[in-house]
C-alpha positions as CSV (number, residue, x, y, z in Angstrom):
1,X,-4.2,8.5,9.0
2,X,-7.3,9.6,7.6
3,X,-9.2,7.2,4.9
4,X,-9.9,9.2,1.6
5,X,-12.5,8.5,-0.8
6,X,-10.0,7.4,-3.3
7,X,-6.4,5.9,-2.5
8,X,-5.0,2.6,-1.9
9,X,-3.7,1.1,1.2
10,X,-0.7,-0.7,1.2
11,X,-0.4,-3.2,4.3
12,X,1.9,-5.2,6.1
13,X,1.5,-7.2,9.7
14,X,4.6,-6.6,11.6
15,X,6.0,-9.4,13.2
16,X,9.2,-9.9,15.1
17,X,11.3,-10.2,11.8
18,X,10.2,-6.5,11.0
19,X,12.1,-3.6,11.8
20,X,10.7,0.0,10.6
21,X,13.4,0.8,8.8
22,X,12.6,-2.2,6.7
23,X,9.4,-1.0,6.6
24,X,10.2,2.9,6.0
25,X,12.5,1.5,3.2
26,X,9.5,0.1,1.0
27,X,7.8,3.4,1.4
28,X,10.5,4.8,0.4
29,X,10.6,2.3,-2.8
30,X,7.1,3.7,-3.8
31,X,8.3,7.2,-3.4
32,X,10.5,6.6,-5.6
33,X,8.7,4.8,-8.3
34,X,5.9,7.6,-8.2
35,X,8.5,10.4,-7.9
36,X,9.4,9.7,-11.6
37,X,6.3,10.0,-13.0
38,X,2.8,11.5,-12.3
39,X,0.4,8.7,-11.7
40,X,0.2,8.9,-8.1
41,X,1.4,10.9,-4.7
42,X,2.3,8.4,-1.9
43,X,0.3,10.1,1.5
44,X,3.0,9.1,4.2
45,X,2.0,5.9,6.4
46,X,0.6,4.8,10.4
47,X,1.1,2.0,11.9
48,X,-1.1,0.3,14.8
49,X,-2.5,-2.6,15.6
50,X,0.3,-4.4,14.8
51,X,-0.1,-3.4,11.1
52,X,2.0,-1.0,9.0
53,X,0.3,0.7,6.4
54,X,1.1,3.0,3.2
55,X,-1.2,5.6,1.6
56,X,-1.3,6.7,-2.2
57,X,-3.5,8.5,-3.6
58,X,-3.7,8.1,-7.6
59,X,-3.7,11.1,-10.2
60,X,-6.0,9.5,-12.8
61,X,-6.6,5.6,-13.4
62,X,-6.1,2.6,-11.4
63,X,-4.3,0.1,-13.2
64,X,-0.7,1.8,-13.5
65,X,-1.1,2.8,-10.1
66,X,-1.5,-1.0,-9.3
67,X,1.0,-1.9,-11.6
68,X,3.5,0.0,-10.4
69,X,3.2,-0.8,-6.7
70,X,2.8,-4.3,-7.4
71,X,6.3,-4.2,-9.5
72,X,8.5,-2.6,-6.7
73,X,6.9,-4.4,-4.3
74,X,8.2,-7.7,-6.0
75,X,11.3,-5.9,-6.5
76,X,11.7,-5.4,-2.8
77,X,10.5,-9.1,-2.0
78,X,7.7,-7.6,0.0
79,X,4.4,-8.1,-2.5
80,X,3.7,-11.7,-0.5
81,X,3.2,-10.4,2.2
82,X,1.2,-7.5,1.3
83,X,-2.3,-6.6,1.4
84,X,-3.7,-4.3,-0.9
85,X,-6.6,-2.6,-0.9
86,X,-8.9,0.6,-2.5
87,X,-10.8,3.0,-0.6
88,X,-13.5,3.9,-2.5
89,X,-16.9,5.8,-1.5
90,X,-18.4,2.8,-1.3
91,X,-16.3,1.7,1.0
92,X,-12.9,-0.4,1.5
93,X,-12.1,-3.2,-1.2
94,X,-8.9,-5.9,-1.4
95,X,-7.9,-6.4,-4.5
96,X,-4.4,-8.1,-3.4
97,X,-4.4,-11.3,-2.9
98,X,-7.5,-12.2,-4.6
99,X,-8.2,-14.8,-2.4
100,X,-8.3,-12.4,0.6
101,X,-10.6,-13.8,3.5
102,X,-9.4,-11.1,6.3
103,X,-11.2,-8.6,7.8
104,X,-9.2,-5.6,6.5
105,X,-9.0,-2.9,9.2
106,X,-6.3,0.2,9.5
């Protein structure tokens, strides 16, 4: 998948607990959550490089966006293990966890 100026990347490392219908069913979580509102349009999802990631691209500000991604992914047990970051112009930045050290690649 394609980086955009402006979405955030959802991503998990797949390890042998993982299956992709797992996987596919967070997606489908945050189709879900954004299919009953307007603040964003989740862009599908790649995976490679042992990583599985998930695109959205907001309608207006950040912080619901966030918010609502980081609710169904506690909802779903899956927001520990998640990385989460915005593509911006500028470039790539994590803003889940905070204490993020990785290099984050997709």
């Amino acid at each position: 998948m394609k980086r955009t100026a402006r979405q955030l990347i959802i991503q998990f490392e797949i390890n042998e607990a993982d299956t992709f219908e797992s996987l596919y069913a967070i997606e489908e979580t945050l189709i879900q959550a954004f299919s009953q509102n307007r603040y964003a349009d989740v862009d599908g999802h790649d995976i490679g490089q042992g990583r599985f990631n998930i695109f959205i691209i907001p309608n207006g500000a950040w912080g619901p966006v966030i918010e609502r991604v980081e609710a169904f992914l506690k909802l779903r047990k899956a927001l520990d293990r998640a990385v989460i970051a915005k593509s911006l112009p500028s470039g790539l930045r994590v803003i889940r966890p905070a204490d993020y050290s990785g290099t984050f690649e997709f």
